[in-house]
Structures are given as C-alpha cells and as structure tokens.
N, C-alpha and C positions, 0 to 999 in steps of 0.2 A: 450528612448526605442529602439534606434536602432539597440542595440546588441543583440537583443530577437532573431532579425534571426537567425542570427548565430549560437547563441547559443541553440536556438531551434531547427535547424536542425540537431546538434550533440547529442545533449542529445534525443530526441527523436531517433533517430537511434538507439544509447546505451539501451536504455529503449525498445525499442519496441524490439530490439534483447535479451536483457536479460529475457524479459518475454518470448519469443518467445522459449527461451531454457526452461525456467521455463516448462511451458507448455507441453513442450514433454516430462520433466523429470517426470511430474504429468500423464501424459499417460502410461510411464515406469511403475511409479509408480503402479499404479490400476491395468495394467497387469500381475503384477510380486509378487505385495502382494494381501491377503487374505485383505476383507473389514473390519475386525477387524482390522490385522496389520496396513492397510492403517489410520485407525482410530486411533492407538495409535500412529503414526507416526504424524498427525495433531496435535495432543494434547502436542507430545514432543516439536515441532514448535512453539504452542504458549505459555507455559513454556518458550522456548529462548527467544522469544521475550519481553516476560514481565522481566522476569530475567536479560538480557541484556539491557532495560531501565534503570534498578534502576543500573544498574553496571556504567555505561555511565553517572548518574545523566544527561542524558541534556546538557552536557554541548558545544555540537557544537552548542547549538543553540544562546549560549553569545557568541562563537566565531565568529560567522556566524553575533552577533550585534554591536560586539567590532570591527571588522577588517577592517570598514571601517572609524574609528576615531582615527586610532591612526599611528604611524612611522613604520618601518621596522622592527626594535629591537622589539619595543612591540608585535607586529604581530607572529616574535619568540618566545616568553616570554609567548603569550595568548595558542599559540600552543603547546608550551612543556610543561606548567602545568598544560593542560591539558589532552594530552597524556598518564603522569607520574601518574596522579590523575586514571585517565584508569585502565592503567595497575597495579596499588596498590590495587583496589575497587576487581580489578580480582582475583588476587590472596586471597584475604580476602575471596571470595566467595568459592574458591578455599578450601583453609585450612578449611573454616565451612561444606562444603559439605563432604569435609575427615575426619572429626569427628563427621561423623553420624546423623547431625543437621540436613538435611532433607533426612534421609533416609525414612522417613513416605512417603515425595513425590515421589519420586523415586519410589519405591514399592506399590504405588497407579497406577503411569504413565505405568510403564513396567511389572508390578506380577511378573509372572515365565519365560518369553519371553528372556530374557536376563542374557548373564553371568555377570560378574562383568569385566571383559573387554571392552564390550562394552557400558556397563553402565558409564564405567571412561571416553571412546571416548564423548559418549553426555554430560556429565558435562563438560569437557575440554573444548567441541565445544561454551559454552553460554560465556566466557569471549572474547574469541576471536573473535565472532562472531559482541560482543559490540566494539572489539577495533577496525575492519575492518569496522563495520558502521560511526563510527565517522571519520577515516580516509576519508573515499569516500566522504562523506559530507564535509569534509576539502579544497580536490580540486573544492570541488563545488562553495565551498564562493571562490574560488582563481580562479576562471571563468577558470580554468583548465580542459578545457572539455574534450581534446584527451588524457588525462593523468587518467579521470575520467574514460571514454572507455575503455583504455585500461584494468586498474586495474578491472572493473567489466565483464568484458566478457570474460579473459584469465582462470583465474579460475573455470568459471562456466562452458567453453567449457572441459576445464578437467576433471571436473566432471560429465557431461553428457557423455563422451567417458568412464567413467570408469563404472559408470549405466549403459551405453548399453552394452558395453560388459558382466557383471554380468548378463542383460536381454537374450542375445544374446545366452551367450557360458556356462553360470554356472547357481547358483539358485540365486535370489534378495531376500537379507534380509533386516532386520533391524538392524542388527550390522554393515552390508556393508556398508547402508545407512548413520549409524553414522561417521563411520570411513572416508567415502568421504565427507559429511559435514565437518568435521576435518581438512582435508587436502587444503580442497578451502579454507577455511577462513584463516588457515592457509600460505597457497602461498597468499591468497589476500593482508595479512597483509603486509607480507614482501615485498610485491609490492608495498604499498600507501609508506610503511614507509621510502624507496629507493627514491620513486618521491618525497614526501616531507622531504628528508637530510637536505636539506639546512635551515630547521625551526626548527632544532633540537640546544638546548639548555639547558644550567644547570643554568642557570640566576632565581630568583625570583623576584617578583613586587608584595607583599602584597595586596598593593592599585588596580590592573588589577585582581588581581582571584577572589577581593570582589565583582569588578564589573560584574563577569564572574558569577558567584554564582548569586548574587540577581537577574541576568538576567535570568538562567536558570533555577534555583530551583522552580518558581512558576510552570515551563514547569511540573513537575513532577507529583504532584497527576491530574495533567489534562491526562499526558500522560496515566501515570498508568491506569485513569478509561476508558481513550478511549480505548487503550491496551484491558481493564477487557470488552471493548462494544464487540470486534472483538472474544473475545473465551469464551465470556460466551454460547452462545448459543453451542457449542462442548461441556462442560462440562457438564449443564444441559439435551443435549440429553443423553448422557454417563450416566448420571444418572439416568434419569426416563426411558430410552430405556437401549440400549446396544450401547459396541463399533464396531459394524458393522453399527450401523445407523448414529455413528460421520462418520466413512468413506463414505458410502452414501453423507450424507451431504456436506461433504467437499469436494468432487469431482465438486458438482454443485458449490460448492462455488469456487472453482479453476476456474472453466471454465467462471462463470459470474467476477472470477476477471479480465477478460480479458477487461474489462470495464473502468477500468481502464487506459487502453491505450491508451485512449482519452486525458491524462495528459500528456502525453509522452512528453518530451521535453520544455511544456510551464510551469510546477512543477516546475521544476529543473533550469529553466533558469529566470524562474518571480521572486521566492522567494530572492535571491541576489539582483535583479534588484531592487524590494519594498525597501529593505533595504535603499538600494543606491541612490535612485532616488525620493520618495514618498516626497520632499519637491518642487520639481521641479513643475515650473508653468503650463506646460501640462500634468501634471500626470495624473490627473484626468483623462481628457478626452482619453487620448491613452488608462489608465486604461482600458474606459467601450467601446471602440472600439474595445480592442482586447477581455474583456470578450464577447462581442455579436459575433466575428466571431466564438470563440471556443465553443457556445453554439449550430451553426451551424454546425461547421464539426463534434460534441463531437455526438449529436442528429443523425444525418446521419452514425456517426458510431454501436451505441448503439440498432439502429434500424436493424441496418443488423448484428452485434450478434446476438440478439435473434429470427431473422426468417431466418437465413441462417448456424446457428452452429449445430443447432439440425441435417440439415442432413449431417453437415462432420464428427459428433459425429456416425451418422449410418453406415459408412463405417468401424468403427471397430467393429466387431463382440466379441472382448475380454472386450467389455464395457455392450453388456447385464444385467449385474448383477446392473449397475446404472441405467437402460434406467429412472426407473420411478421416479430418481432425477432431472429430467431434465425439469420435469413440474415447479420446484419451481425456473423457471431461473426468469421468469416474475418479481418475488419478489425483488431479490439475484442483477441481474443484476442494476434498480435501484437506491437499495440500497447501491452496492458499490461506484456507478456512483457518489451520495450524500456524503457518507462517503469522499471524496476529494475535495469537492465544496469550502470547508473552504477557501481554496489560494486565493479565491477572494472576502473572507471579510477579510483583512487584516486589519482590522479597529485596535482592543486590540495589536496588535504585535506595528505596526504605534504608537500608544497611548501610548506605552511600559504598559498596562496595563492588561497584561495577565493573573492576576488573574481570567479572565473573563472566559479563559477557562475551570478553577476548577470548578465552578459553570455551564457549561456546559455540561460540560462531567459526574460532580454527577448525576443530573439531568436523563442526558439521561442513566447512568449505572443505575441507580432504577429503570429509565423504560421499561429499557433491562430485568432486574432479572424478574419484573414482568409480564410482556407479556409472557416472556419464561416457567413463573410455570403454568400460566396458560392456556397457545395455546399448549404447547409442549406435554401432556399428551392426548388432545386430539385430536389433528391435525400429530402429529409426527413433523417428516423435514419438512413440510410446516409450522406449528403453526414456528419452530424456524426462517423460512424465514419469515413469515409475521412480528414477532419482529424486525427482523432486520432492517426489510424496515422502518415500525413507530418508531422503533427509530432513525435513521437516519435523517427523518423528522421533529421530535420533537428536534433535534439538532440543525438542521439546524434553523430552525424556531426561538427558541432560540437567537443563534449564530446573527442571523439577526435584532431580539427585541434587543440586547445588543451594537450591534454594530452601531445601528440607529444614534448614537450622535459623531461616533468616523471618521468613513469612510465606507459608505455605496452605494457599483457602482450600476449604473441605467439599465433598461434593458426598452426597450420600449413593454408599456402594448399588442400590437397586437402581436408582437411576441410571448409576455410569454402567453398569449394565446392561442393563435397558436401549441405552443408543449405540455401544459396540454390538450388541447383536442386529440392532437397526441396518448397521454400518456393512457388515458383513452379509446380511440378506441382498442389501443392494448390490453389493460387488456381483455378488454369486447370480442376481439375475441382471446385471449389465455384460459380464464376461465371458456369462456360458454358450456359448454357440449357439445350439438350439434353442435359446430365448433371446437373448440382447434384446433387453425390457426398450432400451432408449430407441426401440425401430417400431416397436405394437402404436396402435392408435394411439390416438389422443385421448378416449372416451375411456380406455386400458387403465393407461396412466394416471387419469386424472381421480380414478377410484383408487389405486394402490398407493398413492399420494395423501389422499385424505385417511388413507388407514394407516400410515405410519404417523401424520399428524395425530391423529385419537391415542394412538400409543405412544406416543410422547406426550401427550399433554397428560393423560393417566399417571405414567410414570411420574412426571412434575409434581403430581398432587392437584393438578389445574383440571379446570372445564375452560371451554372455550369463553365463556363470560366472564368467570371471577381470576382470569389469567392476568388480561391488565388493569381492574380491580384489584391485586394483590400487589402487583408494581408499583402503580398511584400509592397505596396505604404506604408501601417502605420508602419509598422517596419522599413521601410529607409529611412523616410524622418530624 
C-alpha cells in the first residue's frame, strides 16, 4: 500500500481541481440559463452518460483486470482492441442517430430549443465523450498520474475560459454549451490518445478480448441500472412537475455532489491498488486502517459542506431563484456520500464475481422508480431527494448482505456509532422547524461544525495533529 501516498496526493489534486472547475462551471451555468434550460441541460448530461456506457461496453474495466497478468505486448493488444471496439460501437451510434432512430429522444430532451446544428454538436459529443472516459481510466490502470492530470484539467480549463467569456461578454446558450462540450472532449481525446502512442497496435489476440469481455460485460446492466439510479429521479420530476423543477433539483444535486470530494485521490488510487495487491498478506489489515481514517477526514468534511456552503451559496444573489433547493441538501449530501462507499466493498470485483452487482443495482433501480412515483408528486424535489438517499441505503445494505462471504472490511463498533448518532443530530437540527440549523448565522454554524469535528476525531482515536501523521506512517511503511 505504499504507493497510495503518492498516488493519492496527485489524483486528489486532479480530482479536487476538476470538480473545483466543475463547480464554477455549474454556477455559470444557473446564472446564465433560465431553470428550464438549466433543466434540459441536466437531462442532456445524463442521456451522455448512459448512452456513453453502453458505447464503451465496460470495457476499461477488463483492462483495468487483465493489465496486471499479462507481458508488454499483451498490455498493447488489451489496449488497442479496445480502443478500436470504442471507436466502431461510436460510429454505429453515430449512423443510427443519422437515420432518425432516435429522433423521438431528441425531440423529447430539446422540443423547439434547438436547431439541428446544435442538436448534431450534442450527439457528436456522447461518442466521444465514451472514448475520452475510457482513455483517462487507461492512464489510471498505468498508475500514470501526471499524465492523468494533465489530460483532465487542460481541456476543462479551456472550457470554463470559453463559458466565461460567453457569461462575461455575450449571451450563454445551450447550443454554446453543446459546441464547448464538443470541443473538450474532443482536445481531451486527442490528448490521452498522444500519451498513450506507444500502446497503439493492429495486432489481435482472440483468446485476450474473450477474457476482456467476460470480464467487463457483466459490468453492464449493473452499470446501466446504477446509471438509470442517478437520472431517474430528473426524469420523473420532469414528468409529474416540470423542467424548471429538474433544474432546481439539479442545482442542489451539484452542489451536494461536492460530497464527493471526500473520494478525491483515495477512488482513483485504491481501485488499481485492489487489483494489484488484494492477495498480499497485509492487505487486509492496511485495507481497514486506511478505510477508518477516510471515514474520519470524509465525516469532518461532509459536515462542513452542509453547515458552511449554505452561506457561501448566500453571497450570490443570482442564485435566489434556487435558495429553496437548498433545504434538500440534508438528503442529497448523504446520499451521494453512499453512492461511492462501494470501493470499499470490493469483495464481488476480488471474487471476480460481479454478477453480484446486476442484482444490486435492479434492486435498488425498483426501489428508485418507486419512492419517486410515489414522494415525488407529493413532496416535489424533497420526495425525489428522500428516494435518493433510501435508495442508496438500501444498496449499500445490500452490497454489504452479498459481500459478507467474499471480503468484508471491519470498522470498530464505537466509532460507527459515533457518526450515526452525529448523523441523526444533524438531521434532527436541519428538519425541525423551529431550528433549521442551515438558516442560523455563520458564526452558529461554524462553532457546531468544529464540535462534531472534535467528536469525530475523538471517536477516530485522532487529534488534530497526529491524524495525518497516522496516515503518512500506514502508507509508507
């Protein structure tokens, strides 16, 4: 595990800096579009996203299991047939969408809003968008960190200077929007695909893409319905509300994915390491050492989202039209937090038995649909935040029943109690009427913030000093 540092300190830089742009670009965003447009702009997003899975089939994720058992050559051979598989699956999508196969979607996602120009920019952007993801994850399995850096944050800074300007000096569309989408993924690709020349190949190996396939394909309808967990609830509002309430929605949901950033660096640096390392004698134990300290810094971060973003959100006055999304962070926040816990049941991946996730993710996609039909009509944006959050739970939960017999890391019971009673105070003073902690000052907040921090670092066994003193000593020994 010693390379975690490392590697965790670069990709968390990268990570926290690309959200970081994200972020401002989602600010741009809500200032510069109407809550409708913001709303069919979401919607277009998670279209790419699911559309761009099935283009990709999965398949860095055989390369990502194959790369560390095999020779140089093969290592080329796993890469370029997959690449080539890419770019064939794209263009297919390509030619079907230019003969009208789904112009019913289209003409649901965008009505009248759009010409056929930039209608061609956003189909264009979902192939590419799959070829630039599976690159960046290609350097990742190649513990290629400053090369992973570079290719995600050149592009996206290009595209925030071209958003701001549009924000700045002209009007901010949705065709703009498309067209600069385009053009990042675009530079991005041509960027992975320069850093990795030298894996480029016309060679076949029948026997290595079988094993690439059986590896990846069960990835798929797991992906799919996790995919289908993350935008059912934008669809469902869109339908039994309207598309100014997905934009709403999605605002809060932006801001609590900052949540996320608790991942920063340990995602992206663990997931190779599992691969590589899960047979080694201390695995285990470094395992649930490093899961307990990231439960600590993740908790001390998660807590200071939600009682210190509400008032850097107050400082812009071009966000009034969300303010009253911003109650549903409580939920959102989390939810998203769960939604990523998976990396550290690596049990089914380990087992190579990931079937386990199809049956996870149906599961909790039934339990998505149905919380949403029935919270969303009478709750609004909160009914679809509280789906989100029980579903996520009911995943997890799940995830943890299936993986009990495969690999399952320990967490010591006063701890994990320790932060569900954290968890539960917060709700209790976010929800109650007579307090809704997320509206008291800043000077409030910023004191009951550092006394759940002291109590969680307590709990950890930490001080504020020897916290990442403790992390340094298990990453380099």
């Amino acid at each position: 595990m010693q390379s975690i540092w490392s590697d965790s300190i670069v990709y968390s830089f990268a990570i926290i800096l690309h959200r970081s742009l994200n972020f401002i670009l989602v600010l741009l965003f809500v200032s510069g579009l109407s809550k409708s447009e913001y709303g069919t702009y979401e919607l277009y997003i998670s279209i790419l996203t699911l559309c761009s899975l099935i283009i990709a089939l999965e398949l860095a994720q055989g390369c990502g299991r194959l790369i560390n058992e095999v020779n140089e050559l093969q290592k080329n051979i796993i890469f370029s047939m997959s690449l080539f598989t890419i770019i064939i699956l794209g263009a297919v999508f390509l030619v079907i969408s230019t003969f009208g196969l789904l112009d019913n979607l289209w003409s649901y996602l965008f009505k009248d809003k759009l010409n056929n120009s930039p209608i061609f920019y956003a189909v264009l952007n979902i192939p590419l968008f799959a070829l630039f993801t599976f690159l960046q994850i290609q350097l990742r399995w190649e513990f290629r960190r400053f090369a992973y850096f570079f290719s995600s944050i050149l592009p996206l800074i290009l595209f925030l200077l071209f958003i701001s300007y549009l924000a700045i000096f002209m009007e901010l569309s949705l065709s703009y929007l498309f067209l600069g989408n385009l053009v990042m993924n675009t530079l991005g690709c041509f960027i992975c695909i320069y850093l990795l020349r030298a894996r480029l190949t016309l060679s076949l190996d029948l026997n290595l893409y079988k094993k690439i396939l059986n590896f990846s394909l069960p990835f798929i309808p797991a992906s799919i319905l996790l995919i289908a967990i993350l935008i059912t609830d934008r669809f469902m509002l869109d339908w039994f509300l309207d598309r100014s309430q997905v934009g709403e929605y999605s605002f809060a949901y932006r801001v609590s994915n900052i949540a996320i950033l608790t991942f920063a660096g340990i995602q992206s640096a663990l997931s190779p390491l599992i691969m590589k390392h899960h047979d080694g004698f201390n695995f285990r134990d470094d395992f649930n050492k490093i899961l307990h300290i990231f439960l600590t810094y993740s908790h001390i971060f998660l807590f200071g989202l939600l009682l210190l973003m509400p008032t850097f959100l107050d400082y812009f006055s071009s966000f009034e039209a969300y303010q009253s999304s911003l109650g549903i962070l409580i939920y959102l926040v989390p939810a998203l937090f769960l939604s990523q816990i998976y990396i550290f049941l690596p049990g089914p991946v380990i087992a190579k038995k990931t079937t386990v996730y199809i049956y996870v993710n149906l599961i909790s996609f039934v339990t998505n649909i149905s919380l949403n039909f029935f919270l969303i009509p009478y709750y609004g944006i909160f009914g679809a935040a509280i789906s989100t959050l029980m579903t996520y739970m009911i995943s997890i939960l799940l995830l943890l029943i299936f993986s009990r017999n495969l690999f399952l890391p320990a967490i010591k019971n006063s701890f994990l109690i320790t932060l569900l009673f954290c968890w539960v105070f917060i709700f209790l003073l976010w929800l109650m009427p007579q307090v809704q902690i997320y509206k008291f000052n800043f000077i409030s907040r910023t004191a009951l913030y550092f006394i759940f921090s002291m109590i969680i670092l307590r709990a950890g066994g930490f001080s504020p000093i020897t916290f990442f003193k403790s992390f340094k000593a298990l990453v380099s020994k």
